[in-house]
C-alpha positions as CSV (number, residue, x, y, z in Angstrom):
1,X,-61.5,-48.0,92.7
2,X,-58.5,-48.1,90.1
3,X,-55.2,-49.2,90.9
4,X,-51.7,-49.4,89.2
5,X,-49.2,-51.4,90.5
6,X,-46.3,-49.1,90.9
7,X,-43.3,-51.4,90.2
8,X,-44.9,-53.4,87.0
9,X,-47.8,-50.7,85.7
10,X,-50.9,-53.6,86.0
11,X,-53.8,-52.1,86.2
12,X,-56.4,-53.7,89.1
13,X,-59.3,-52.4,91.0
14,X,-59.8,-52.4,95.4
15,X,-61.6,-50.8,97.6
16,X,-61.5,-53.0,100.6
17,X,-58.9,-53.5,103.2
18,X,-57.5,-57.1,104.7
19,X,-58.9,-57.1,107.9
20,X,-57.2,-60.4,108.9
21,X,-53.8,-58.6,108.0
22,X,-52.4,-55.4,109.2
23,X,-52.0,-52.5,106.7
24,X,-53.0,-54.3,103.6
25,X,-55.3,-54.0,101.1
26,X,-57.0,-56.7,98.8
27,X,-56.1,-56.7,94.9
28,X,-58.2,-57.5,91.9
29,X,-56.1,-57.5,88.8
30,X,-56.8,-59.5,85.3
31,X,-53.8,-60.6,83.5
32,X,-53.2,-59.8,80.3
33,X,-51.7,-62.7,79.2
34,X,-54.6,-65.1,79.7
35,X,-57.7,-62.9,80.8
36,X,-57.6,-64.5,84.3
37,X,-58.5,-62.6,86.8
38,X,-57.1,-63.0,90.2
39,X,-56.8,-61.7,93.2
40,X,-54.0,-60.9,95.9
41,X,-53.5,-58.7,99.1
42,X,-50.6,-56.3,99.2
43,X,-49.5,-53.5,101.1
44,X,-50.9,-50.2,99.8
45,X,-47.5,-47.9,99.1
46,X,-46.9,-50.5,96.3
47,X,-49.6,-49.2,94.4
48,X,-51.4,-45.5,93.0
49,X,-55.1,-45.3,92.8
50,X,-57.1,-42.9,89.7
51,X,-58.6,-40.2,91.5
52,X,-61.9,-39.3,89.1
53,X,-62.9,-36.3,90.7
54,X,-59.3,-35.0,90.1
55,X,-58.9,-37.3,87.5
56,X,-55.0,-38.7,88.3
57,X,-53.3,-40.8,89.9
58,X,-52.2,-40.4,93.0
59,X,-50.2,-43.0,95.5
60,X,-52.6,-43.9,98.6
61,X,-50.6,-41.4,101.2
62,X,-51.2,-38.7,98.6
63,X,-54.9,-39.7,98.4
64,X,-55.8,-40.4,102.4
65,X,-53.5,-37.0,103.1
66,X,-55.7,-35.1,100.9
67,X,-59.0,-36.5,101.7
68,X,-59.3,-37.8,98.3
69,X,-60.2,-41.0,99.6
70,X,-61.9,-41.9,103.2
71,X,-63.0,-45.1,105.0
72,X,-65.7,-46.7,106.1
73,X,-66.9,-46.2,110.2
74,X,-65.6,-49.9,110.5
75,X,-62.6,-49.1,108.9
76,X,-62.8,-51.9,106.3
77,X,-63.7,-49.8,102.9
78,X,-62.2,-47.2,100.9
79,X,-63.3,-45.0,98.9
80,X,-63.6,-41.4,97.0
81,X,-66.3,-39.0,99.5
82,X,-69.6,-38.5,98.2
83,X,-70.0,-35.1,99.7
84,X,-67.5,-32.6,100.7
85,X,-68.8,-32.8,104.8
86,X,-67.3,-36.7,103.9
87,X,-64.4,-35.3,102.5
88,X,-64.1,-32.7,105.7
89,X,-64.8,-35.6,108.3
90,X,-62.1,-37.8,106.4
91,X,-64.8,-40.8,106.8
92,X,-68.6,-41.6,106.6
93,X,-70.8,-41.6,109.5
């Protein structure tokens, strides 16, 4: 999914969680500077993630409040629902 760090406005992408942290997600941004791309964990209120079926940005609260975006059964993935019984459940069976 697309990101945007809040405080700075760098675009990124995630869609998967730390899972040897607690409440963080892992970062994929490329700098702009240099083209390299790195990566980074963070906690998710820094950043907003583009919605496309809304198409807007939304912070993650927003997004998980909503049901724009659900997890995986493990807990480990993010993502925008495929179906609306997804969306409903708030995660895939």
């Amino acid at each position: 999914m697309k990101i945007k760090h809040i405080p700075t406005g760098e675009i990124g992408s995630s869609s998967k969680y730390n899972t040897h942290a607690l409440n963080e997600i892992i970062v994929y941004i490329t700098d702009d500077c240099d083209n390299i791309p790195w990566t980074d964990t963070d906690y998710p209120s820094n950043y907003m993630v583009f919605i496309e079926s809304v198409g807007e940005w939304m912070t993650f609260n927003d997004a998980f409040h909503d049901k724009h975006i659900i997890t995986d059964n493990y807990n480990t993935y993010f993502f925008e629902p495929e179906n609306e019984e997804d969306r409903k459940r708030g995660h895939t069976i």
